[in-house]
C-alpha positions in Angstrom: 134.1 118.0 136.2 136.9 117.5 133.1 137.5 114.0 132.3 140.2 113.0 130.3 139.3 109.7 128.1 142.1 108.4 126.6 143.5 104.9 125.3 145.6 102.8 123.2 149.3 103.8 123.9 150.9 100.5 122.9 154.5 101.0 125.2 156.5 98.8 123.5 159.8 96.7 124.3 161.1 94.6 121.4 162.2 91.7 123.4 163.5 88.2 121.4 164.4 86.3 124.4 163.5 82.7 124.0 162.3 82.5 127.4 159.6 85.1 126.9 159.5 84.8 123.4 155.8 82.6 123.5 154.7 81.9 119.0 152.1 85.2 119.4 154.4 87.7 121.3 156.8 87.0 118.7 154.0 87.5 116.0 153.0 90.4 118.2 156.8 92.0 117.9 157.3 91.6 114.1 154.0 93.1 113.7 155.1 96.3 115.3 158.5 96.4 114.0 157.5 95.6 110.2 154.6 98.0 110.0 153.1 99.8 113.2 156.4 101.5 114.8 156.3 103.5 111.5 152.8 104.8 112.4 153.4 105.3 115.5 155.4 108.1 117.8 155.3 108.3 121.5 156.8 111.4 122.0 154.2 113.8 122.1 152.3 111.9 125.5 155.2 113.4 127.5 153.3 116.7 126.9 150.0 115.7 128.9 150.9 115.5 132.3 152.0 119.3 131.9 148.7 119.9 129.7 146.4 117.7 132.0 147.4 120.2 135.2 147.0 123.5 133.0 143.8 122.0 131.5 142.2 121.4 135.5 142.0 117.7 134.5 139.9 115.8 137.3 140.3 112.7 136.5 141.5 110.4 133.4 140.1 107.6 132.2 142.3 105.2 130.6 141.1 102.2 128.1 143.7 100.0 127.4 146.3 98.9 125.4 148.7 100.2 127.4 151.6 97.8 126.3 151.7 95.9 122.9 152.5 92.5 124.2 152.2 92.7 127.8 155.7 92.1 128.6 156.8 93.0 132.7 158.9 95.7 131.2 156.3 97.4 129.1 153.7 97.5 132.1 157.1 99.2 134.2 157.1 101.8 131.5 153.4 102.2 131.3 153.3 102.8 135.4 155.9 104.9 135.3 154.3 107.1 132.2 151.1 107.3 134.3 152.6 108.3 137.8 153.8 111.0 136.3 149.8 112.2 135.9 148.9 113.5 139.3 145.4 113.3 138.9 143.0 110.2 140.1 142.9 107.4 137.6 140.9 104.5 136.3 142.6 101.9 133.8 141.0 99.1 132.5 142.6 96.3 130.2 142.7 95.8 126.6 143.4 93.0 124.7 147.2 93.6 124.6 147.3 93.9 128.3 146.3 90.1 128.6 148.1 89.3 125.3 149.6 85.6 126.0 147.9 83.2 128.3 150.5 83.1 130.5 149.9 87.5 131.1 146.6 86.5 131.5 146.6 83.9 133.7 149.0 86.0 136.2 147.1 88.3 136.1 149.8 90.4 134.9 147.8 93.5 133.8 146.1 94.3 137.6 149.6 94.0 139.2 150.9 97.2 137.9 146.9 98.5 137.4 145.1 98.0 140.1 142.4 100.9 140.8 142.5 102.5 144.0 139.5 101.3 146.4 139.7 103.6 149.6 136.6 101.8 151.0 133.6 100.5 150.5 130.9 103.1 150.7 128.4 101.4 148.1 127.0 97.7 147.8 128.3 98.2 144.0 132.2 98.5 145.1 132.6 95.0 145.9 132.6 93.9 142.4 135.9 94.5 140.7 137.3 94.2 137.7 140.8 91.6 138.7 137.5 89.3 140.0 134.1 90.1 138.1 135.1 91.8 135.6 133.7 94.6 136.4 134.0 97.6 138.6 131.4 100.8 139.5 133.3 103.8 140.8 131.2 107.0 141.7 133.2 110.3 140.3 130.7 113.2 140.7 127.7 113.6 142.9 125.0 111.6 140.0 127.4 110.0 137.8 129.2 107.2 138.2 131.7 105.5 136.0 131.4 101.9 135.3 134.1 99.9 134.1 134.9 96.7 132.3 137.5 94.2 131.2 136.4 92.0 128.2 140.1 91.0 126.9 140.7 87.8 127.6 144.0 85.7 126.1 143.0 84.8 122.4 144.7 83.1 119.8 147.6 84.2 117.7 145.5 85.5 114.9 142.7 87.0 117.1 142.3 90.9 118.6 139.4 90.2 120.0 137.0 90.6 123.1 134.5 88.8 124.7 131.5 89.9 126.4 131.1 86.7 128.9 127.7 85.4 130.9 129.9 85.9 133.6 130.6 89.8 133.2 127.2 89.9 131.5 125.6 88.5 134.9 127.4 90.9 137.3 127.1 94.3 134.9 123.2 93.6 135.4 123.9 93.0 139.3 126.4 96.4 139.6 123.6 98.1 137.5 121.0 97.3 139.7 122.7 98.5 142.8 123.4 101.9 141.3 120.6 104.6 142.4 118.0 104.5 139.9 118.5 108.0 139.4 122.3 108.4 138.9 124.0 108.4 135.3 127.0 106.2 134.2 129.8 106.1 132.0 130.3 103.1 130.5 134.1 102.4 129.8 135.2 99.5 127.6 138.3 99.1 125.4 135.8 97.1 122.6 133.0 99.0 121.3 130.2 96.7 120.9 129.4 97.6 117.5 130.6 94.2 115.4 133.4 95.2 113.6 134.0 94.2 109.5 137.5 92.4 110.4 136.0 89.1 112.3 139.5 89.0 114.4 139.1 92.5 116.0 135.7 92.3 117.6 133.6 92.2 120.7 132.1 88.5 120.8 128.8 88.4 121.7 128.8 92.5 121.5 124.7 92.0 120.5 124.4 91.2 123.6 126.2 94.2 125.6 124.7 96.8 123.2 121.1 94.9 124.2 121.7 95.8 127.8 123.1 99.3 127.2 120.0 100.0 124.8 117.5 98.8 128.0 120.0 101.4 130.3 119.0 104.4 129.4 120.9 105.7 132.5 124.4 105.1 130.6 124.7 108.5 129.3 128.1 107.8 127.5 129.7 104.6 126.1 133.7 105.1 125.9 135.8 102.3 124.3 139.1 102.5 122.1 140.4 99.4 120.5 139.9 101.0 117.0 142.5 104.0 116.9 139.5 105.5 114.9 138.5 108.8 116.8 134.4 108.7 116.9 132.1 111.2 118.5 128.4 110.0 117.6 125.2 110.8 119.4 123.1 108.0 119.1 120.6 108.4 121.8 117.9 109.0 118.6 118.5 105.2 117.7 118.1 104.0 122.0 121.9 104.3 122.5 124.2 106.7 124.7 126.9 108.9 123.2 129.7 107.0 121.8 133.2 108.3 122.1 136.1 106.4 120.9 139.5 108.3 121.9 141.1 106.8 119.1 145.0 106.1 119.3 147.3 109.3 121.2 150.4 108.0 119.4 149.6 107.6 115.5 152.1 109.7 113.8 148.8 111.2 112.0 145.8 111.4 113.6 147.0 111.4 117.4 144.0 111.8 119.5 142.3 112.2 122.8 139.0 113.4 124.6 138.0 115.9 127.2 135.0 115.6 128.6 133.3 118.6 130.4 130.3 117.3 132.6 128.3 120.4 133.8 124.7 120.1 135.8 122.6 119.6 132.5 125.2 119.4 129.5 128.5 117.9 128.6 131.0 119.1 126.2 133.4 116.6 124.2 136.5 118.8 123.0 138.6 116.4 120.9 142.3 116.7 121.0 145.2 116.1 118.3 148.4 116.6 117.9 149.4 118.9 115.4 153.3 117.9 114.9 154.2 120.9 117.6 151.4 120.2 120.1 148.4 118.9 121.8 144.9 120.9 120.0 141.5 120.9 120.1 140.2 120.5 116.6 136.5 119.8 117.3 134.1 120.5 120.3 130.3 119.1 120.6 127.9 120.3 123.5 125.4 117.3 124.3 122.4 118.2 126.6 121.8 116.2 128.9 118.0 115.6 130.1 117.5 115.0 133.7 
C-alpha cells in the first residue's frame, strides 16, 4: 500500500475586511505578507495530483495547516486543491485551520473536511474527530490509521496544540477497541516532542508521547507543524518511527513522504522539489517485526 503523508500548505487569501479582520487574523496576514510569502511558492503542488496517479498513490494523508488563517475562502481553495486528488483521503486540522475562536467555534475546519464514513463496521468508528477528537480508520488488512485534532483556538501570540483529558481519555478508549494485533499510524499535526519556542508546542505533549511509548502497536508517528522534514527511527529508545513531511511549499526545502507498507517492511521515500520537479532525494527501508 503507498501512502502519501503530506502537510502544511498554508492557502492563503490576504483579506483586510473589517468584518473578518478579528486582532490575530490580522497579525496572522501581516505575518505572511512581511516575511513567509517570500518563503513560500505554491506552484509546484499543482504537479501532485498528476504525480500521485503515476506514482499508484493509495491513499494521502493530509496533516494540517491547510489555510493560514482559516478564512471561508481559503478552505474553498484548499477543497478545491484536494478534489482534484482522486485518491481516498484523510485530513486532520492544524492550528491554522481553527485559527480565530470564532473558526473554531463553527467548526469551520470539518465543514469543508469532513472524512468520509461509509459505515460503521468497527466499535472504534464511532469516535470522530469534529466530536472526540479523534478518529480510527482501518486502511490495509492489519493497519489502521488513527487520527487526531489537538489545535484548538489560542491566543494571538500562540501556535500551539493541546493534548486534552478529553482526547487523551478517548485515544485510550479507540486504542483499546483496535485488535490487539493490528498496527497503527498515528497522525497528528504537533509532534509531541516539546519544542524550544514555548509558543509552537504540543501542551501536555509528555503525556501523549507517554501513551505512544506504552503502544508499541503504533508503528509510525506522523505530524507536521514544523516545516522541518524528519525521518527518525526511534523504536531503540520505546518510540515508533517519526516522520514529519515538513512544509510542500517552502521555496527551498519543499517536501513530502511516500510511504510503502509491504507485509514485513516499509519504505519512507522522501520527496522535494528541485525548482523543475517533484524528487526523491532519500529512501529508508524500516523492518517491521510482526
Amino acid at each position: 500500500m503507498k501512502i502519501v503523508q503530506i502537510s502544511d500548505v498554508h492557502f492563503t487569501r490576504v483579506d483586510f475586511n473589517p468584518l473578518r479582520l478579528c486582532l490575530k487574523r490580522l497579525a496572522g496576514t501581516l505575518n505572511w505578507l512581511l516575511f513567509r510569502k517570500a518563503e513560500c511558492d505554491h506552484e509546484p503542488l499543482s504537479r501532485l495530483p498528476e504525480l500521485f496517479q503515476s506514482l499508484g498513490i493509495d491513499l494521502v494523508l493530509v496533516g494540517g495547516d491547510l489555510t493560514s488563517t482559516s478564512l471561508r475562502s481559503e478552505f474553498a481553495t484548499a477543497r478545491r486543491y484536494f478534489n482534484a486528488i482522486s485518491q481516498p483521503k484523510i485530513f486532520i486540522p492544524g492550528n491554522h485551520d481553527q485559527y480565530t475562536a470564532g473558526a473554531y467555534r463553527q467548526k469551520r475546519f470539518y465543514a469543508s473536511f469532513g472524512n468520509s464514513r461509509p459505515g460503521i463496521e468497527h466499535r472504534a468508528e464511532f469516535f470522530t474527530l469534529k466530536e472526540h477528537g479523534v478518529e480510527a480508520h482501518k486502511i490495509a488488512p492489519g493497519w489502521w490509521c488513527v487520527a487526531l485534532d489537538n489545535a484548538p483556538s489560542t491566543k494571538i501570540s500562540s501556535s500551539n496544540g493541546i493534548f486534552s483529558e478529553t482526547v487523551e481519555r478517548n485515544l485510550k478508549e479507540v486504542l483499546s477497541l483496535l485488535p490487539p494485533n493490528d498496527s497503527i499510524l498515528l497522525l497528528n499535526h504537533f509532534p509531541f516532542f516539546q519544542n524550544s519556542e514555548p509558543k509552537h508546542r504540543l501542551i501536555h505533549g509528555e503525556r501523549l508521547r507517554a501513551l505512544v511509548e506504552r503502544t508499541p502497536r503504533i508503528r509510525f508517528y506522523l505530524h507536521g507543524h514544523t516545516h522541518r522534514h524528519t525521518i527518525a527511527d526511534l523504536r531503540p529508545s520505546g518510540l515508533p518511527i517519526i516522520l514529519d513531511s515538513g512544509c510542500p511549499i517552502q521555496t527551498n526545502h519543499a517536501t513530502w513522504n511516500l510511504i510503502d507498507l509491504q507485509d514485513s517492511a516499509a519504505h519512507v521515500h522522501a520527496y522535494h522539489w528541485d525548482g523543475a520537479d517533484w524528487k526523491p532525494f532519500e529512501t529508508h527501508t524500516f523492518t517491521l517485526s510482526t
